[in-house]
Backbone as XML, in Angstrom:
<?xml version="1.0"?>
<chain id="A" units="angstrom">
  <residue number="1" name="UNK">
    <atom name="N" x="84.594" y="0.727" z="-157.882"/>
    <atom name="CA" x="85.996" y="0.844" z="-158.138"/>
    <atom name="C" x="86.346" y="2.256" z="-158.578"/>
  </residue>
  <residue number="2" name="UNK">
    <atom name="N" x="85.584" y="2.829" z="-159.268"/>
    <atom name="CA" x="85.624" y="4.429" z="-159.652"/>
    <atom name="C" x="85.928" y="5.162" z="-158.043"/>
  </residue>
  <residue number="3" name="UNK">
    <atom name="N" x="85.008" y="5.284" z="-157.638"/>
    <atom name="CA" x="85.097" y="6.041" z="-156.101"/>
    <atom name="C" x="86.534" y="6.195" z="-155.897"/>
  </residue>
  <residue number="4" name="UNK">
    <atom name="N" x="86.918" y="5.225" z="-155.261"/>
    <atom name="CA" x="88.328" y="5.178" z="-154.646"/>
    <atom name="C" x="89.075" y="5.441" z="-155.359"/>
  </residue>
  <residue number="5" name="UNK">
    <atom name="N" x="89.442" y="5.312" z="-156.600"/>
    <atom name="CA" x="90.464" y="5.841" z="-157.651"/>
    <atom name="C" x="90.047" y="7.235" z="-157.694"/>
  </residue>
  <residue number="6" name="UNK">
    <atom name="N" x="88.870" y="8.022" z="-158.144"/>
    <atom name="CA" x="88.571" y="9.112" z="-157.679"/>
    <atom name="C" x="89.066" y="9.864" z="-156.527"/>
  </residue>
  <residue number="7" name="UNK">
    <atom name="N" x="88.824" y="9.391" z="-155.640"/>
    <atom name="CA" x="88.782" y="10.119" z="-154.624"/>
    <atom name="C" x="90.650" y="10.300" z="-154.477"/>
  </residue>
  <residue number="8" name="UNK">
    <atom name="N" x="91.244" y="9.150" z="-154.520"/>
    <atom name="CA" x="92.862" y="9.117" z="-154.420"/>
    <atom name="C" x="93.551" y="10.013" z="-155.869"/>
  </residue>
  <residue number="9" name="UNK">
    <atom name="N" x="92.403" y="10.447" z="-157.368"/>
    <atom name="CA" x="93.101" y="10.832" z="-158.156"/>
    <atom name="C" x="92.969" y="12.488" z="-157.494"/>
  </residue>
  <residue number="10" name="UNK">
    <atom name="N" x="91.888" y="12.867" z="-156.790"/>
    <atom name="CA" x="91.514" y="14.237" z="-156.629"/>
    <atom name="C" x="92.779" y="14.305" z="-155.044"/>
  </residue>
  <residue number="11" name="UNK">
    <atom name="N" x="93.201" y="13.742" z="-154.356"/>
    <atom name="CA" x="94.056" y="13.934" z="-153.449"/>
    <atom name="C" x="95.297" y="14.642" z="-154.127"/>
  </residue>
  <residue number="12" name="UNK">
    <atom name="N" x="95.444" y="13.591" z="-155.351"/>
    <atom name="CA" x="97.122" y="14.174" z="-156.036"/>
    <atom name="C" x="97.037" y="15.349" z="-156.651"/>
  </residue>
  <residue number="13" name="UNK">
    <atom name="N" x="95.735" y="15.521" z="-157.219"/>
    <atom name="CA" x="95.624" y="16.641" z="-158.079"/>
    <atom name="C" x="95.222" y="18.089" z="-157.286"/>
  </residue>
  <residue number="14" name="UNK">
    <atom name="N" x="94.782" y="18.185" z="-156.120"/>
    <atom name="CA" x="94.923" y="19.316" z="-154.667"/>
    <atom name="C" x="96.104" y="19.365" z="-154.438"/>
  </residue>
  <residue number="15" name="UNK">
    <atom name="N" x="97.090" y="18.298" z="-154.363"/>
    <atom name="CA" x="98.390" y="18.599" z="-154.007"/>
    <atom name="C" x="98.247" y="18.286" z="-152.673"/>
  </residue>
  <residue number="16" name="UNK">
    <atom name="N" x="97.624" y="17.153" z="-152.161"/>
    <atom name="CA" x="97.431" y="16.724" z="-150.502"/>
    <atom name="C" x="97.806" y="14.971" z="-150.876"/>
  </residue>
  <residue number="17" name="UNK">
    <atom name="N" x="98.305" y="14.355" z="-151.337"/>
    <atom name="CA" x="98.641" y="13.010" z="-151.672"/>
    <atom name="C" x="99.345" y="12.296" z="-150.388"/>
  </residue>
  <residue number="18" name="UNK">
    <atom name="N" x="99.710" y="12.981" z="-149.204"/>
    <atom name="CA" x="100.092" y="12.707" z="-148.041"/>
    <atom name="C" x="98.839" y="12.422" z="-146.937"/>
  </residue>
  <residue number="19" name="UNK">
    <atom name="N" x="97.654" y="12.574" z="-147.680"/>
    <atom name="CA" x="96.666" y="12.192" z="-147.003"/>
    <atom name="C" x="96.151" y="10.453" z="-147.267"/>
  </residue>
  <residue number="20" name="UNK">
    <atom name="N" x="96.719" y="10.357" z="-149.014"/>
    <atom name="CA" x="96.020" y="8.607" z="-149.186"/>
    <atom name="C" x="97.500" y="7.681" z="-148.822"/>
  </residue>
  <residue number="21" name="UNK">
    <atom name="N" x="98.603" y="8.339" z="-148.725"/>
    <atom name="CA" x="99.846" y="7.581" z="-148.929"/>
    <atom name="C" x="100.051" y="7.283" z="-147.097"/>
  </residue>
  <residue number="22" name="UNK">
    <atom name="N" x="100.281" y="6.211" z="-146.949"/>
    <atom name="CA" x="100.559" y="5.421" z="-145.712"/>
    <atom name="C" x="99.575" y="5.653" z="-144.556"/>
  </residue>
  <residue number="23" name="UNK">
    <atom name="N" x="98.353" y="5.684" z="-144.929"/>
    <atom name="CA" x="97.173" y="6.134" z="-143.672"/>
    <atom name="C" x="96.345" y="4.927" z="-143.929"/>
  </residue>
  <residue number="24" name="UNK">
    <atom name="N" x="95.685" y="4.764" z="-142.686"/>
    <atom name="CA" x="94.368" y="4.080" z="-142.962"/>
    <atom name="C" x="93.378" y="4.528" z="-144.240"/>
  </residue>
  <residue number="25" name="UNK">
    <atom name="N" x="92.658" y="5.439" z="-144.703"/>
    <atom name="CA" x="92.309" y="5.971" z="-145.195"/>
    <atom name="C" x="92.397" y="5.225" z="-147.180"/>
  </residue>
  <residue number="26" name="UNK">
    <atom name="N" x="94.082" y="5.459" z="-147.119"/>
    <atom name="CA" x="94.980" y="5.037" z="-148.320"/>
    <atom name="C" x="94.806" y="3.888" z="-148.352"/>
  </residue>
  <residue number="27" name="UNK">
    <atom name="N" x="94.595" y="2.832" z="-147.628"/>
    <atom name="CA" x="94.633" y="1.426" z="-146.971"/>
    <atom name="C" x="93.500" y="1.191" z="-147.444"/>
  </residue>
  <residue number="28" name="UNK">
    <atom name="N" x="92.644" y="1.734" z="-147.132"/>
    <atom name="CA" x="90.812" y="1.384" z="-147.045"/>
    <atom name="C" x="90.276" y="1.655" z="-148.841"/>
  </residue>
  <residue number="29" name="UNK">
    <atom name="N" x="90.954" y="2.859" z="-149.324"/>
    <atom name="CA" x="90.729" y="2.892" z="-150.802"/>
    <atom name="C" x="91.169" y="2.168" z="-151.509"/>
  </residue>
  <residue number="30" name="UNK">
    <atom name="N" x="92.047" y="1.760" z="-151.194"/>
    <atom name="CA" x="93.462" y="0.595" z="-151.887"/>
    <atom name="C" x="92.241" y="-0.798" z="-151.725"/>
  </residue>
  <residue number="31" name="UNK">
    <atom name="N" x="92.155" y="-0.953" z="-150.309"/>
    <atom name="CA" x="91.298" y="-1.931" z="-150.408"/>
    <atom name="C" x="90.065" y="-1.971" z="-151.233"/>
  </residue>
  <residue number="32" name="UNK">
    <atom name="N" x="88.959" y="-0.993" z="-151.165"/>
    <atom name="CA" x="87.850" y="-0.661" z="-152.058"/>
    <atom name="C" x="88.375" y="-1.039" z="-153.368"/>
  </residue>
  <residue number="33" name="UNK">
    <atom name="N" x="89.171" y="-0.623" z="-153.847"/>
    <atom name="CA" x="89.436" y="-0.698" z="-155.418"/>
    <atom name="C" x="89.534" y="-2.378" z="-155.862"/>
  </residue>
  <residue number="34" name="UNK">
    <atom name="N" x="90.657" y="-3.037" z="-154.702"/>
    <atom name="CA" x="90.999" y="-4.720" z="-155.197"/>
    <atom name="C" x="89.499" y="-4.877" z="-154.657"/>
  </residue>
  <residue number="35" name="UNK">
    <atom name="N" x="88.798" y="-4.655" z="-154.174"/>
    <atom name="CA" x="87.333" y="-5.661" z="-154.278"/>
    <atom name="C" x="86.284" y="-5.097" z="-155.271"/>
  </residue>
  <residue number="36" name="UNK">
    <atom name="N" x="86.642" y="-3.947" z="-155.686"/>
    <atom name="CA" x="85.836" y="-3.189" z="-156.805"/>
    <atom name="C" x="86.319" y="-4.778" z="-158.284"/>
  </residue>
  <residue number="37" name="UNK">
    <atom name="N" x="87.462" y="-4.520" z="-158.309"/>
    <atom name="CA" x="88.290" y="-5.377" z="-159.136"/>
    <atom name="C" x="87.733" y="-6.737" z="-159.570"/>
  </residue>
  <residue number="38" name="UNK">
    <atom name="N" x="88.196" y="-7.079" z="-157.771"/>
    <atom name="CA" x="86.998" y="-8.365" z="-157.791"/>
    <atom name="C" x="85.908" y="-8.857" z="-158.044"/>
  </residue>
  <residue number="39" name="UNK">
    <atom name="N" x="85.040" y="-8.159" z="-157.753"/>
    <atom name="CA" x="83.517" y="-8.197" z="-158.126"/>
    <atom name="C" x="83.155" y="-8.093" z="-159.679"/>
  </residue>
  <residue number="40" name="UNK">
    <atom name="N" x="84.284" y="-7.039" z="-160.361"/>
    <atom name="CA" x="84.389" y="-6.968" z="-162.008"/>
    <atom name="C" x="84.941" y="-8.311" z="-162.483"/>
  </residue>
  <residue number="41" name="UNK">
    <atom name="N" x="85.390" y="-9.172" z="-161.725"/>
    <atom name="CA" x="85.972" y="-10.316" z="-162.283"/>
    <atom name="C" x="85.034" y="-11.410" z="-162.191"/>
  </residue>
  <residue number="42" name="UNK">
    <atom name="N" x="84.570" y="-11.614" z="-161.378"/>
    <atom name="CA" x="83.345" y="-12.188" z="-160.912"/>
    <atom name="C" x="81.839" y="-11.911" z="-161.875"/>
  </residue>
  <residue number="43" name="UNK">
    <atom name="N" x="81.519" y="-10.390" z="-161.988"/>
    <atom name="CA" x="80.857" y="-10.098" z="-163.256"/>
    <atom name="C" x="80.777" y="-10.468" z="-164.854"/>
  </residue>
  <residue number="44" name="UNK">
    <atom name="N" x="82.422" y="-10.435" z="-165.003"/>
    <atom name="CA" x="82.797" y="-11.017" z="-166.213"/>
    <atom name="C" x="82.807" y="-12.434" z="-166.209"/>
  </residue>
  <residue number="45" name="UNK">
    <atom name="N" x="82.861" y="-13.169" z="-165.437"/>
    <atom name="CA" x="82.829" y="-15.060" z="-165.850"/>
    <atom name="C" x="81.477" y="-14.694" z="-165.632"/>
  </residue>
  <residue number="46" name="UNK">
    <atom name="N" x="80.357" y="-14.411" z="-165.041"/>
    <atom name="CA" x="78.934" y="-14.679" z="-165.127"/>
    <atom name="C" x="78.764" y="-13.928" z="-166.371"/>
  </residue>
  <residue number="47" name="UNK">
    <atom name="N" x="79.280" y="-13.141" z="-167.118"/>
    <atom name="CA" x="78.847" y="-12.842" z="-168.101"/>
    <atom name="C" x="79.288" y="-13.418" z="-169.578"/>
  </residue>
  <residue number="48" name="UNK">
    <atom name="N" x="80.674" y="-14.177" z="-169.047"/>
    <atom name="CA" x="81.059" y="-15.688" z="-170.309"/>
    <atom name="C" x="79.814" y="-16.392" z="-169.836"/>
  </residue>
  <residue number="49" name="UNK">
    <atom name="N" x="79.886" y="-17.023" z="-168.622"/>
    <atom name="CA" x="78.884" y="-18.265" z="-168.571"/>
    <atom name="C" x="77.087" y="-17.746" z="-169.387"/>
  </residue>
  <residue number="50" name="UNK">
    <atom name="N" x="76.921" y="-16.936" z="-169.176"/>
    <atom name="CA" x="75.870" y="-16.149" z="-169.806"/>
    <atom name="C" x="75.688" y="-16.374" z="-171.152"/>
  </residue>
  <residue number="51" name="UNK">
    <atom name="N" x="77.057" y="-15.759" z="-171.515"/>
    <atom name="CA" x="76.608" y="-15.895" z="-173.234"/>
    <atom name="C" x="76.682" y="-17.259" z="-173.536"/>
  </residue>
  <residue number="52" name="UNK">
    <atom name="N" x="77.629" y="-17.707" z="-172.859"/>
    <atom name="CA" x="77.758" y="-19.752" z="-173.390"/>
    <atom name="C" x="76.196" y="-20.444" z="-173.464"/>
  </residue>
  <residue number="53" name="UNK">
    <atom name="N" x="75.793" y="-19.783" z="-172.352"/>
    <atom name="CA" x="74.633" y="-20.551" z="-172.168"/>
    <atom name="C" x="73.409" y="-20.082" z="-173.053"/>
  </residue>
  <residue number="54" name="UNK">
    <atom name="N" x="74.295" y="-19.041" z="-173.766"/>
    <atom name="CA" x="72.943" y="-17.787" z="-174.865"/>
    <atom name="C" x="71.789" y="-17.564" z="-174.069"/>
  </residue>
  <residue number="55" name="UNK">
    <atom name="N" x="72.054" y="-16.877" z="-173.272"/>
    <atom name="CA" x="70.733" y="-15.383" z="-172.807"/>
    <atom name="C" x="70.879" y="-14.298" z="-173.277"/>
  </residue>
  <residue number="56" name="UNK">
    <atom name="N" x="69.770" y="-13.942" z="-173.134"/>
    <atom name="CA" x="69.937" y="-12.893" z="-174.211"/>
    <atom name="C" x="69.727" y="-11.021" z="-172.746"/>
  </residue>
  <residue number="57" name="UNK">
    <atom name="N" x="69.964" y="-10.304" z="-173.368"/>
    <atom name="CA" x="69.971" y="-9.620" z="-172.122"/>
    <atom name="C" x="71.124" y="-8.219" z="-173.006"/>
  </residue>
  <residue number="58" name="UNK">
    <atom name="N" x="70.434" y="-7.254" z="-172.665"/>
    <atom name="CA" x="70.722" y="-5.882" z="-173.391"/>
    <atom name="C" x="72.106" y="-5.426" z="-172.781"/>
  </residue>
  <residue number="59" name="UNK">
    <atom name="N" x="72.423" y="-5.693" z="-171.560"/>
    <atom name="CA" x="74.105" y="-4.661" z="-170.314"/>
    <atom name="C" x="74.568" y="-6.138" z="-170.188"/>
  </residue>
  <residue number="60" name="UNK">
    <atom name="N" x="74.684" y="-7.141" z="-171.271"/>
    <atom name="CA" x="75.712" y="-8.262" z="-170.868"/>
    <atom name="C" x="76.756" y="-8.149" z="-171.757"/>
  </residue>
  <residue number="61" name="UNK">
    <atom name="N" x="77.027" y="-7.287" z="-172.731"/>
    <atom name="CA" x="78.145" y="-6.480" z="-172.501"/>
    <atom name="C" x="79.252" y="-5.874" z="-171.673"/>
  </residue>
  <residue number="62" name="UNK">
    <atom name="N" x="78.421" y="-5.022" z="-170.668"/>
    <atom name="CA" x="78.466" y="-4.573" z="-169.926"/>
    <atom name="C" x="79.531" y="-5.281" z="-168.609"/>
  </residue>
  <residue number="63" name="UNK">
    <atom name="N" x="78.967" y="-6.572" z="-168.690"/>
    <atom name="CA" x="80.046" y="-7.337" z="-167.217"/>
    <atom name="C" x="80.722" y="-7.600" z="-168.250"/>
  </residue>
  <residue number="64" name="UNK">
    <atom name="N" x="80.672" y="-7.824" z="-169.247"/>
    <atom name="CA" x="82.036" y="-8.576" z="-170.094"/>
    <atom name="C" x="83.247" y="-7.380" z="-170.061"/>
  </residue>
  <residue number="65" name="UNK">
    <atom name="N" x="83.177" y="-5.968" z="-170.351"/>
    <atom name="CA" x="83.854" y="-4.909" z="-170.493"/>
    <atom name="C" x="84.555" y="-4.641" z="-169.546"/>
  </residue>
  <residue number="66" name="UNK">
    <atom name="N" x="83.926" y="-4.282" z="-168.551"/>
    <atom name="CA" x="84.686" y="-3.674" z="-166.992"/>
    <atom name="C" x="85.159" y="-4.035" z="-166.731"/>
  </residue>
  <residue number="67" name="UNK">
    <atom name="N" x="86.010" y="-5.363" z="-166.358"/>
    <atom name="CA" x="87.126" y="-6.169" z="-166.158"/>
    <atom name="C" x="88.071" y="-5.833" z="-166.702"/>
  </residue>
  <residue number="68" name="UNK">
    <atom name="N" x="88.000" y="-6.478" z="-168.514"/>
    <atom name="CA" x="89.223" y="-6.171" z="-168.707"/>
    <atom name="C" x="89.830" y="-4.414" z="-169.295"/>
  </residue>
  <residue number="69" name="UNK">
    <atom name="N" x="88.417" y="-3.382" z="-169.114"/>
    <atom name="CA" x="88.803" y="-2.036" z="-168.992"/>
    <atom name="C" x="89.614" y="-1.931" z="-167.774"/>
  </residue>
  <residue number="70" name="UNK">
    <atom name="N" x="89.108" y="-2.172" z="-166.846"/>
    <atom name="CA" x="89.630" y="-1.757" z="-165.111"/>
    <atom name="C" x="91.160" y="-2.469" z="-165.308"/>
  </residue>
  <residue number="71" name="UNK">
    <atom name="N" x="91.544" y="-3.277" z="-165.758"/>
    <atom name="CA" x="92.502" y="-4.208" z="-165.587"/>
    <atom name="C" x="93.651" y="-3.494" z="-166.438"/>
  </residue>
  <residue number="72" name="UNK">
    <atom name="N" x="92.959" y="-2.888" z="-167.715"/>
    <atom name="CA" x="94.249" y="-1.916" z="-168.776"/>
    <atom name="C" x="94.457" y="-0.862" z="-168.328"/>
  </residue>
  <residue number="73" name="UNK">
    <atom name="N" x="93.582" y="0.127" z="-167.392"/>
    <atom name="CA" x="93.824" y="1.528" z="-166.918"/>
    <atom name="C" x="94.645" y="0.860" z="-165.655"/>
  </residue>
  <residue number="74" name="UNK">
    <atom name="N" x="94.615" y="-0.129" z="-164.917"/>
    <atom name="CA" x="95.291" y="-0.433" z="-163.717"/>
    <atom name="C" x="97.283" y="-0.713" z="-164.202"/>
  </residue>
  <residue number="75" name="UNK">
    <atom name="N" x="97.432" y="-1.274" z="-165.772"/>
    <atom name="CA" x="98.831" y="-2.053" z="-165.987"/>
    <atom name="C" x="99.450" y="-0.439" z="-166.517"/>
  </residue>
  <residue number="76" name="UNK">
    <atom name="N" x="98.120" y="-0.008" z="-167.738"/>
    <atom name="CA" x="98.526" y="1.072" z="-168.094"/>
    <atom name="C" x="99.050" y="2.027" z="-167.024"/>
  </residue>
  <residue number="77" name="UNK">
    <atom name="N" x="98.558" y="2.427" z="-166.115"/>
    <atom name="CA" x="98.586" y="3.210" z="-164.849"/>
    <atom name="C" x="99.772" y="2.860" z="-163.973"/>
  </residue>
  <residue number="78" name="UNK">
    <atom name="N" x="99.920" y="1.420" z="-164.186"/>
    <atom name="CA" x="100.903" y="0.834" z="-162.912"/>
    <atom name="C" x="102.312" y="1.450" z="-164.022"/>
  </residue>
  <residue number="79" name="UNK">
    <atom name="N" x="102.334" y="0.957" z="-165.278"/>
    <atom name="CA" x="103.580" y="0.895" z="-165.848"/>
    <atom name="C" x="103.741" y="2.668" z="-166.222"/>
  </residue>
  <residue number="80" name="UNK">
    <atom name="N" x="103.058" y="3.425" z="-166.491"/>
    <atom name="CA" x="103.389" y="4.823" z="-166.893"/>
    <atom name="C" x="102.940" y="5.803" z="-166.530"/>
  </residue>
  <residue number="81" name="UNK">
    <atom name="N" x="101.991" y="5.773" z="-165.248"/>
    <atom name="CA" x="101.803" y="7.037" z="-164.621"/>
    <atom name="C" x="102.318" y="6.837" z="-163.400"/>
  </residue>
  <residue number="82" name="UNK">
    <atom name="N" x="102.131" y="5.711" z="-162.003"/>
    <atom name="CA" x="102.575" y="5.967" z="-161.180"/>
    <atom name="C" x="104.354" y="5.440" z="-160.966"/>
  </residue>
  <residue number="83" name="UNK">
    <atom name="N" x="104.693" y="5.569" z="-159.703"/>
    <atom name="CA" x="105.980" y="4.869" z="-159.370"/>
    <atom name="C" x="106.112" y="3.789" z="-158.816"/>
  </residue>
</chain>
């Protein structure tokens, strides 16, 4: 999910943002990101069901976090940086 937000934050910041906006390209990162998303969501219930079930395991943290990080930089992002 990093990649594609990357790659679309370094477009705006060159001053070429006409390259991710209405192209395939824009389409395909857009897409990368909602399945980046996905897979973080998917990470995080295996990582409730995890602890419910108490395993023990050092980066199960780790799926628990990225979800709902990715999810506050996405509302944060939606509501006050972009349009």
């Amino acid at each position: 999910m990093a990649v594609p937000i990357a790659a679309i934050a370094v477009a705006y910041a060159v001053g070429s943002a006409d390259v991710v906006e209405d192209t395939w390209l824009g389409y395909s990162l857009g897409f990368a990101s909602f399945a980046g998303l996905l897979g973080s969501l998917v990470a995080c219930v295996l990582g409730v069901i995890a602890k419910t079930w108490r395993e023990r395991g050092r980066l199960a943290w780790l799926s628990l976090a990225v979800f709902p990080a990715a999810m506050t930089f996405l509302v944060i992002g939606e509501v006050l940086w972009w349009d």
